[in-house]
mmJSON file of the N, C-alpha and C atoms, coordinates in Angstrom:
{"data_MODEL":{"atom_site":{
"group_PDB":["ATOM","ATOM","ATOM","ATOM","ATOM","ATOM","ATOM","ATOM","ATOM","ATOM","ATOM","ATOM","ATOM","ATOM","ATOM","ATOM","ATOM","ATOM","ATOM","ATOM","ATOM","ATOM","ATOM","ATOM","ATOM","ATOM","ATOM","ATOM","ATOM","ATOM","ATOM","ATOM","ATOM","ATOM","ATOM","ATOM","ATOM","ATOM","ATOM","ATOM","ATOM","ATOM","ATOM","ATOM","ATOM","ATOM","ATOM","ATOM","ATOM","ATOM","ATOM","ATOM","ATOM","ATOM","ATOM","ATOM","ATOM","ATOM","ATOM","ATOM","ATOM","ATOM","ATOM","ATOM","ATOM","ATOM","ATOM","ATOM","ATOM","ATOM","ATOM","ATOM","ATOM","ATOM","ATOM","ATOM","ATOM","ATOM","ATOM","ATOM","ATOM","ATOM","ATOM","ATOM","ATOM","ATOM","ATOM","ATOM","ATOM","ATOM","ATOM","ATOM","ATOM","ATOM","ATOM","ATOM","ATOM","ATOM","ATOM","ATOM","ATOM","ATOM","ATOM","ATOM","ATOM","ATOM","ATOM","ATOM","ATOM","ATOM","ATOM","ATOM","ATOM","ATOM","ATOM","ATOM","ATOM","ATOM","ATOM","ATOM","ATOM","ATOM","ATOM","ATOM","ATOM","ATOM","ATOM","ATOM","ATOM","ATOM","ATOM","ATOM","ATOM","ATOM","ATOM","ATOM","ATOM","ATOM","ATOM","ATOM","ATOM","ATOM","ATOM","ATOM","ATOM","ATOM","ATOM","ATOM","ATOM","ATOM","ATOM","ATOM","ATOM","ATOM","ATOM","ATOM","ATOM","ATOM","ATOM","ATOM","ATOM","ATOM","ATOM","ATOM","ATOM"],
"id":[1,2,3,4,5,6,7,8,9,10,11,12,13,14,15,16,17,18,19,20,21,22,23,24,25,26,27,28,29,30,31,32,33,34,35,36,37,38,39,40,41,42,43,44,45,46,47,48,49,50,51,52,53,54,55,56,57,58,59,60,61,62,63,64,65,66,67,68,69,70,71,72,73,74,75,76,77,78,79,80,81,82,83,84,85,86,87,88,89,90,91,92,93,94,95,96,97,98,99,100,101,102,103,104,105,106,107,108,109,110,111,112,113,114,115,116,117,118,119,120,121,122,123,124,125,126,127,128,129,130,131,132,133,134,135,136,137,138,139,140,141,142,143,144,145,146,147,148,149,150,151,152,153,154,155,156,157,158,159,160,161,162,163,164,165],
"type_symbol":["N","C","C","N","C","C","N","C","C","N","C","C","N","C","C","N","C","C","N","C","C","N","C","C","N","C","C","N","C","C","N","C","C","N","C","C","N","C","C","N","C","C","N","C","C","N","C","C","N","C","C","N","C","C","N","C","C","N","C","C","N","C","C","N","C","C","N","C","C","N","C","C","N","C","C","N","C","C","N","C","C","N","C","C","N","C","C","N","C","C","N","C","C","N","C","C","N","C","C","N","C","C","N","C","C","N","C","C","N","C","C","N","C","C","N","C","C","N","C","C","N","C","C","N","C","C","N","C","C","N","C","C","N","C","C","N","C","C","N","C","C","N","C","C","N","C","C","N","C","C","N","C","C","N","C","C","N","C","C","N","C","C","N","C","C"],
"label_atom_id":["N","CA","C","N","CA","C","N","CA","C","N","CA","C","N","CA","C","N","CA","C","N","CA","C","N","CA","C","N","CA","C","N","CA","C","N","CA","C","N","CA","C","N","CA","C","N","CA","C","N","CA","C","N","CA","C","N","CA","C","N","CA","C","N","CA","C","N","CA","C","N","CA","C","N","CA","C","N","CA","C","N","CA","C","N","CA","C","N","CA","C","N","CA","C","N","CA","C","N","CA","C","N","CA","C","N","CA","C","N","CA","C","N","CA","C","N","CA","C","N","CA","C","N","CA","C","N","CA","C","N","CA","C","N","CA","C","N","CA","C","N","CA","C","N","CA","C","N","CA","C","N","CA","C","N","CA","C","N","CA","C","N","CA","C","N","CA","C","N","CA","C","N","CA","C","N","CA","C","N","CA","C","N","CA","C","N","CA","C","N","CA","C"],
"label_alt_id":[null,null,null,null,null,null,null,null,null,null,null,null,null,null,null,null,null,null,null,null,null,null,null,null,null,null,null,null,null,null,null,null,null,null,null,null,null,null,null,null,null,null,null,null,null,null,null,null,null,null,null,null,null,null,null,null,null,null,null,null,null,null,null,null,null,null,null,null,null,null,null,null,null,null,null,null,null,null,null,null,null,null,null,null,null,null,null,null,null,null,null,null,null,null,null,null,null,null,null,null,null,null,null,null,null,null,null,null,null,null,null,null,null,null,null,null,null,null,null,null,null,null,null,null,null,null,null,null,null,null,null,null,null,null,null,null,null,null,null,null,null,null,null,null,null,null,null,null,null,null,null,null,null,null,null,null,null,null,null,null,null,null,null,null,null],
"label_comp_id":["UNK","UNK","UNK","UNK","UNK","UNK","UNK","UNK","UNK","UNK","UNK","UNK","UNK","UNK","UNK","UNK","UNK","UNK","UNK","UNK","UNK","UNK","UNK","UNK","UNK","UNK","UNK","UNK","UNK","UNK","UNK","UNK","UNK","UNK","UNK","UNK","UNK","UNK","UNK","UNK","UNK","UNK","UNK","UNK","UNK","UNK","UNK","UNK","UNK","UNK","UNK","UNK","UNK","UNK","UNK","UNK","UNK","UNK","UNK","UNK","UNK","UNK","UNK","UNK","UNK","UNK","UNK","UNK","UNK","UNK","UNK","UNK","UNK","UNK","UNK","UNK","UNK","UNK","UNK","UNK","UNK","UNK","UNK","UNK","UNK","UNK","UNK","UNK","UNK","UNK","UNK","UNK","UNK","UNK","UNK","UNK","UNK","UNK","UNK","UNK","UNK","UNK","UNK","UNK","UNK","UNK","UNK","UNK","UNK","UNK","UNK","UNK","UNK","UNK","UNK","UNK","UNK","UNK","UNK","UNK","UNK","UNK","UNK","UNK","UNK","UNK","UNK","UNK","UNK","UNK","UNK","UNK","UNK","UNK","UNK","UNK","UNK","UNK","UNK","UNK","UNK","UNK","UNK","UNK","UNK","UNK","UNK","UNK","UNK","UNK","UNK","UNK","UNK","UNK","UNK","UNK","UNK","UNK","UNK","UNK","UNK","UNK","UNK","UNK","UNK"],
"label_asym_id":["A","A","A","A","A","A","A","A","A","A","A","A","A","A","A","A","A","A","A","A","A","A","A","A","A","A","A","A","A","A","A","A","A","A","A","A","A","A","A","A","A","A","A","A","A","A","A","A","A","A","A","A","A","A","A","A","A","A","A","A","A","A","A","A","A","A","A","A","A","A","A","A","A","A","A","A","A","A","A","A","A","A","A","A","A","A","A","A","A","A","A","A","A","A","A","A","A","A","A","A","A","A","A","A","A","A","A","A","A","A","A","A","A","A","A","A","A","A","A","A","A","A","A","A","A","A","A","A","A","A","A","A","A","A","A","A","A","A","A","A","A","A","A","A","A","A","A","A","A","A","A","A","A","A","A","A","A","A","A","A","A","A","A","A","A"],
"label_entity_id":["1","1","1","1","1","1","1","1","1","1","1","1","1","1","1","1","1","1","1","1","1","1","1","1","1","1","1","1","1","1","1","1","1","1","1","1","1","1","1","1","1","1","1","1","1","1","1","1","1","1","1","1","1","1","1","1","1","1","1","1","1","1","1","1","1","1","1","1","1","1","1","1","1","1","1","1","1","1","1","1","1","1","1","1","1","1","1","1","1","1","1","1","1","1","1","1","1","1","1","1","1","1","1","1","1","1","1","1","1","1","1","1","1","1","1","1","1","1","1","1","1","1","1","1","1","1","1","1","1","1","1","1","1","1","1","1","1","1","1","1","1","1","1","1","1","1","1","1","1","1","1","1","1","1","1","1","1","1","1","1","1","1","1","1","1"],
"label_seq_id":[1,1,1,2,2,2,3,3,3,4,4,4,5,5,5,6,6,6,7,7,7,8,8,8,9,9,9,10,10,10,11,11,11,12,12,12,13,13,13,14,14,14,15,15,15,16,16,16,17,17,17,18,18,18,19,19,19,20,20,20,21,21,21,22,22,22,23,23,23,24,24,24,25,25,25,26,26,26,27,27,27,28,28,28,29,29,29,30,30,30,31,31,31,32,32,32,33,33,33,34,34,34,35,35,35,36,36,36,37,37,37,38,38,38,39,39,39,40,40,40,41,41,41,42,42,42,43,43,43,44,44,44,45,45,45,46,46,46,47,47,47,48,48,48,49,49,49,50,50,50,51,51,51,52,52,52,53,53,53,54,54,54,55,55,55],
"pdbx_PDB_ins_code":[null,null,null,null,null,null,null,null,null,null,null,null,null,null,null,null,null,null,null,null,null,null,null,null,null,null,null,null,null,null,null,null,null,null,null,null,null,null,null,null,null,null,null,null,null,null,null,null,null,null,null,null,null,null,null,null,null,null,null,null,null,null,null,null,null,null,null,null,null,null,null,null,null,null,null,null,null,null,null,null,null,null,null,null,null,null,null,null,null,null,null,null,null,null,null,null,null,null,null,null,null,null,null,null,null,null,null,null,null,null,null,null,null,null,null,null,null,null,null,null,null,null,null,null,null,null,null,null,null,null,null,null,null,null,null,null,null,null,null,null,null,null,null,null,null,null,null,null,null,null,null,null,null,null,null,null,null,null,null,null,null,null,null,null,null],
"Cartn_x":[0.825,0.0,0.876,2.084,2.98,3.189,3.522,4.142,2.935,1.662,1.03,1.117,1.134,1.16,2.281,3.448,4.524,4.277,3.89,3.71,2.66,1.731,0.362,1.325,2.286,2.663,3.842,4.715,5.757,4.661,3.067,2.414,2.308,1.52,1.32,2.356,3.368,4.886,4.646,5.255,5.096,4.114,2.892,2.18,1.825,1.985,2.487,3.601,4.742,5.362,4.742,4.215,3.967,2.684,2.032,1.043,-0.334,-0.222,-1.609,-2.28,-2.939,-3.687,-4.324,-5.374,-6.218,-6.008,-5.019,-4.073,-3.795,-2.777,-1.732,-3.023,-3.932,-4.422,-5.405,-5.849,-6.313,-5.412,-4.276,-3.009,-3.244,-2.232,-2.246,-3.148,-4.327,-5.799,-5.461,-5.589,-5.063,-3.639,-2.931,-1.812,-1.938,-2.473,-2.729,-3.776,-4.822,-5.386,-5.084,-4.125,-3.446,-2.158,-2.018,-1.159,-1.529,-2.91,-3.401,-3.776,-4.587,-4.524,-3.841,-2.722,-1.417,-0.942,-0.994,-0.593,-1.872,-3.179,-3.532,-3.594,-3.356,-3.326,-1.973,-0.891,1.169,0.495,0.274,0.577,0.31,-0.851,-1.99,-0.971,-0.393,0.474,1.642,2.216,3.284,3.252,2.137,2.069,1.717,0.891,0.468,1.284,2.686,3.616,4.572,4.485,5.638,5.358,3.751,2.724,2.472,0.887,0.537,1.038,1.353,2.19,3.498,4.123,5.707,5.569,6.558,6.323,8.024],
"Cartn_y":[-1.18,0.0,1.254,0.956,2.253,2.766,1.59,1.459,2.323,2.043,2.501,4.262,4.324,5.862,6.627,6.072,6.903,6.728,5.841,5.71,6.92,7.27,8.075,9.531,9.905,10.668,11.271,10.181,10.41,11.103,10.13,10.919,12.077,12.259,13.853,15.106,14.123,15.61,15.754,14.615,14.837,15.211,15.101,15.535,17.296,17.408,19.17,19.696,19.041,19.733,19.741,18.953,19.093,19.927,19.768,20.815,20.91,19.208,18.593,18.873,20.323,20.214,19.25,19.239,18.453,16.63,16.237,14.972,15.261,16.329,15.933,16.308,16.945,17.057,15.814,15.343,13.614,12.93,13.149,11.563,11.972,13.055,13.835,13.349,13.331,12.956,11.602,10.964,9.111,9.102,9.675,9.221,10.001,10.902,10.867,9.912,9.817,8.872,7.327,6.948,5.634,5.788,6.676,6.832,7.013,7.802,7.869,6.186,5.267,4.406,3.241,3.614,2.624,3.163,4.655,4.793,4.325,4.242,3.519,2.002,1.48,0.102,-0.341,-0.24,0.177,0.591,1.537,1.942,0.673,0.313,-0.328,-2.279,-2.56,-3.555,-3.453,-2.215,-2.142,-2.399,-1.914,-1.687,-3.099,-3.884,-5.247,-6.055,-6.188,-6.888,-6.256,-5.729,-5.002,-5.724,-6.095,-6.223,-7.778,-7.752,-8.778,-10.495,-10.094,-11.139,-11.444,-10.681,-11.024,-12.535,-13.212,-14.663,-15.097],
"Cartn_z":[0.0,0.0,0.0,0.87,0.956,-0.959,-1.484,-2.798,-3.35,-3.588,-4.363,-4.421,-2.803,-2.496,-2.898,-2.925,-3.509,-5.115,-5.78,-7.1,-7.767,-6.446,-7.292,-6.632,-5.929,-5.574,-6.405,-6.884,-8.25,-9.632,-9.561,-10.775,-11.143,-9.424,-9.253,-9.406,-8.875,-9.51,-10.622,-11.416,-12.658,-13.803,-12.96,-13.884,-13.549,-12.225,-11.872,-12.749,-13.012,-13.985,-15.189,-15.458,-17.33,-17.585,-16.51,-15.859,-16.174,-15.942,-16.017,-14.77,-14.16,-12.487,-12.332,-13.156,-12.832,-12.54,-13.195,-12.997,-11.354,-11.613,-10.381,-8.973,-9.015,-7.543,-7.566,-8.508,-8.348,-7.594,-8.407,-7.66,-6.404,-5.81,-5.085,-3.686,-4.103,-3.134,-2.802,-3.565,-3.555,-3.017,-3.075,-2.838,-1.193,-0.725,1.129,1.555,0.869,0.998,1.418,0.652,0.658,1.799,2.077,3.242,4.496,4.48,5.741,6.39,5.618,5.56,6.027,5.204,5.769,7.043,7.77,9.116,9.736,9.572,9.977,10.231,9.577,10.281,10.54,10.179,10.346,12.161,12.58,14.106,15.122,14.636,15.378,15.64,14.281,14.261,14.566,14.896,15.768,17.204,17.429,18.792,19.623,18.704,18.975,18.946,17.932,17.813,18.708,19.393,20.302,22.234,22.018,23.381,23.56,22.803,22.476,21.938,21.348,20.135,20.637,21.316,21.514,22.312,22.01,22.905,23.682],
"occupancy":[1.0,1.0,1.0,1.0,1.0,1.0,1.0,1.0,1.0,1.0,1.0,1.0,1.0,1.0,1.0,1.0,1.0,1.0,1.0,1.0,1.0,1.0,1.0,1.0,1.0,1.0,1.0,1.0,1.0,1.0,1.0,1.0,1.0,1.0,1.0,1.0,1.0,1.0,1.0,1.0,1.0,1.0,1.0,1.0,1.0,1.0,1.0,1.0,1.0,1.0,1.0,1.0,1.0,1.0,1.0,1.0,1.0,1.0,1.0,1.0,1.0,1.0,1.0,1.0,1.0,1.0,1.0,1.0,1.0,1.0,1.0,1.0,1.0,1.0,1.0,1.0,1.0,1.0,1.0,1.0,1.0,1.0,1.0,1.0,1.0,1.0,1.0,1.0,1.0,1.0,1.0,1.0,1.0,1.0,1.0,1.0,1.0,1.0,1.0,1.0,1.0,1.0,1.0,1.0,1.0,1.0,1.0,1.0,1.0,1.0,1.0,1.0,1.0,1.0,1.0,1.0,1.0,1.0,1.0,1.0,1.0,1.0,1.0,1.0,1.0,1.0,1.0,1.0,1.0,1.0,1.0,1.0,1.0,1.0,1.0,1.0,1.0,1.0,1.0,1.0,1.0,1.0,1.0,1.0,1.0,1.0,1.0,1.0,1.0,1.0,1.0,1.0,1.0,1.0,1.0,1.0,1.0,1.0,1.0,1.0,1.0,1.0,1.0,1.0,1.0],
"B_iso_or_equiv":[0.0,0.0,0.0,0.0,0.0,0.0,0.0,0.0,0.0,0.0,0.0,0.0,0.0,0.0,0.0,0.0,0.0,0.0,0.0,0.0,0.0,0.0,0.0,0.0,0.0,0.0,0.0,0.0,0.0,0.0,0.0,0.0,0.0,0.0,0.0,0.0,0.0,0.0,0.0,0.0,0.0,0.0,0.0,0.0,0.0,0.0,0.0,0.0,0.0,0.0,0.0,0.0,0.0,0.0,0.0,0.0,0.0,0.0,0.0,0.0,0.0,0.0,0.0,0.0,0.0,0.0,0.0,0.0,0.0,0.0,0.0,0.0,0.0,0.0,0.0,0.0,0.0,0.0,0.0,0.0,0.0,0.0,0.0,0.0,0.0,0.0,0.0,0.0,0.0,0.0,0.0,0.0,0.0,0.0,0.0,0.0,0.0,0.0,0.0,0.0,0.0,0.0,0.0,0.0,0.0,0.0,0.0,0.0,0.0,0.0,0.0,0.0,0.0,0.0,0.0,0.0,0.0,0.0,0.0,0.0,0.0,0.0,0.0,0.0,0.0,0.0,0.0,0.0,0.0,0.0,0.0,0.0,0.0,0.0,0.0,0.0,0.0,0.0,0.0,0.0,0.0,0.0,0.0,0.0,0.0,0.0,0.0,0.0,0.0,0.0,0.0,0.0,0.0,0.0,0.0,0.0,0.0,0.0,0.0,0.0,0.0,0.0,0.0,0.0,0.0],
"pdbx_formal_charge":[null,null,null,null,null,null,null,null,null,null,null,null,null,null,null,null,null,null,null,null,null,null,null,null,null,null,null,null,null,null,null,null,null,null,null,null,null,null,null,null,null,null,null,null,null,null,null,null,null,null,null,null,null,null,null,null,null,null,null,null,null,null,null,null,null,null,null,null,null,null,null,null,null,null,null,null,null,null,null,null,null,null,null,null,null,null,null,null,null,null,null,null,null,null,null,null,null,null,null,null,null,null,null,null,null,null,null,null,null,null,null,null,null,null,null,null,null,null,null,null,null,null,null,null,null,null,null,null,null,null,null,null,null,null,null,null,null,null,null,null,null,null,null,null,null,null,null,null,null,null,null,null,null,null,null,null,null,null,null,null,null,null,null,null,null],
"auth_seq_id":[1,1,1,2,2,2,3,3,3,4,4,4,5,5,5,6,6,6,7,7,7,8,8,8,9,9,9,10,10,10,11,11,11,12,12,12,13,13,13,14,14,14,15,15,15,16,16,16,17,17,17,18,18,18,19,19,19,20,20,20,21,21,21,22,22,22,23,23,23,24,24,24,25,25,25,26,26,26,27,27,27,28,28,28,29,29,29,30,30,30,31,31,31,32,32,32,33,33,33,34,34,34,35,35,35,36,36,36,37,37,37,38,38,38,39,39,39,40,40,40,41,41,41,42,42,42,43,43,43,44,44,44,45,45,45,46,46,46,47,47,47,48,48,48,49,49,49,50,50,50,51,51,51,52,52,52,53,53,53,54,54,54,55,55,55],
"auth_comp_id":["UNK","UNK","UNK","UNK","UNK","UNK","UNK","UNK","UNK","UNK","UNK","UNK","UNK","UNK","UNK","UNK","UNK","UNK","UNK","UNK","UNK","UNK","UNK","UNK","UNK","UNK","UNK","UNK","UNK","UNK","UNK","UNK","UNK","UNK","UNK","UNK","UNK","UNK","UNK","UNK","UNK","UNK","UNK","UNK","UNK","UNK","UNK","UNK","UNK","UNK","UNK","UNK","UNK","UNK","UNK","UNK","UNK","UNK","UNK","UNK","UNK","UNK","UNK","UNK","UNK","UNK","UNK","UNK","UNK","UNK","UNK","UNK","UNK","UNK","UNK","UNK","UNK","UNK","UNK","UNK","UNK","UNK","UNK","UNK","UNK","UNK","UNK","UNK","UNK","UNK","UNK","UNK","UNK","UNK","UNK","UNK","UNK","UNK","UNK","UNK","UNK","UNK","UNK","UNK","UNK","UNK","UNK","UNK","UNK","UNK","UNK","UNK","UNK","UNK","UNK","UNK","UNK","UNK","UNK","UNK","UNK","UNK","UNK","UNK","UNK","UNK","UNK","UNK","UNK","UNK","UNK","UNK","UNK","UNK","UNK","UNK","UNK","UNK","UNK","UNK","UNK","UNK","UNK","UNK","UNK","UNK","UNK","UNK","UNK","UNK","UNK","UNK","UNK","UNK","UNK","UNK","UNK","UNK","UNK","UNK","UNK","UNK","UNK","UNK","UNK"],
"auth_asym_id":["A","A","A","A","A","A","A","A","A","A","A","A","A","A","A","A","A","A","A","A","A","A","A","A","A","A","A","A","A","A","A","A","A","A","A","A","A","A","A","A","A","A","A","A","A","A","A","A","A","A","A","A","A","A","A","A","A","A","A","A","A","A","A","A","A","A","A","A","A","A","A","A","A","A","A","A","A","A","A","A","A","A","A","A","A","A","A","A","A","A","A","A","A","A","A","A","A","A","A","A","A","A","A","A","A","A","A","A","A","A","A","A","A","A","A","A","A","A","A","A","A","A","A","A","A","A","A","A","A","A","A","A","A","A","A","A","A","A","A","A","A","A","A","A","A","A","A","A","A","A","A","A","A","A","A","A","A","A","A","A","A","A","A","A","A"],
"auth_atom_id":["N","CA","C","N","CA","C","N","CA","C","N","CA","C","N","CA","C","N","CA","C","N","CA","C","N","CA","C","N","CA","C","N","CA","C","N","CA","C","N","CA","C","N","CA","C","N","CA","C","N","CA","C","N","CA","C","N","CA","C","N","CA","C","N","CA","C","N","CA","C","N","CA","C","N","CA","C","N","CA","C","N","CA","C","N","CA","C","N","CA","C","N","CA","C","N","CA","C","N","CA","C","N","CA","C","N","CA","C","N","CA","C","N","CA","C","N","CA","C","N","CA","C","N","CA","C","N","CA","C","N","CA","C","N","CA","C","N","CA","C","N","CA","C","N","CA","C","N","CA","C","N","CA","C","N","CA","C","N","CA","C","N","CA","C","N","CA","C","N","CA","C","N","CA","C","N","CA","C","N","CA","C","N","CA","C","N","CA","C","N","CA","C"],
"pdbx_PDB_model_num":[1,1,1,1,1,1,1,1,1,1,1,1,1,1,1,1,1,1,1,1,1,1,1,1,1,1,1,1,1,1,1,1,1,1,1,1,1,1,1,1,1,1,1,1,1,1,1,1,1,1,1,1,1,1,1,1,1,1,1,1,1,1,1,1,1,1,1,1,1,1,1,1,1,1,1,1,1,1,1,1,1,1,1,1,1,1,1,1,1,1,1,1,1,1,1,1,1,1,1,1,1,1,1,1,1,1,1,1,1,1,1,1,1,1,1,1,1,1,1,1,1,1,1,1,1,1,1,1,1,1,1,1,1,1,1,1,1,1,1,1,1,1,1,1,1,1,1,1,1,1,1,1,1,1,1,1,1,1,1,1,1,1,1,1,1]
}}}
């Protein structure tokens, strides 16, 4: 998921340079989107594998 987010986030540069807006603030959206995401559930499995789970 991280991957996808830097991938729609490389778009969005690039498509800010060539100066497609309407492209790059799409990626842009998806690409925090997909990150907020992944810190969501990334915290939650740290914390469990740090607690819970350790054996």
């Amino acid at each position: 998921m991280l991957k996808w987010s830097a991938i729609f986030l490389l778009i969005a540069i690039v498509a800010a340079i060539v100066g497609f807006t309407d492209v790059s603030e799409g990626a842009a959206s998806i690409s925090k989107i997909l990150f907020g995401i992944f810190a969501i559930l990334c915290i939650p499995t740290f914390i469990f594998g740090l607690t819970i789970f350790k054996k």
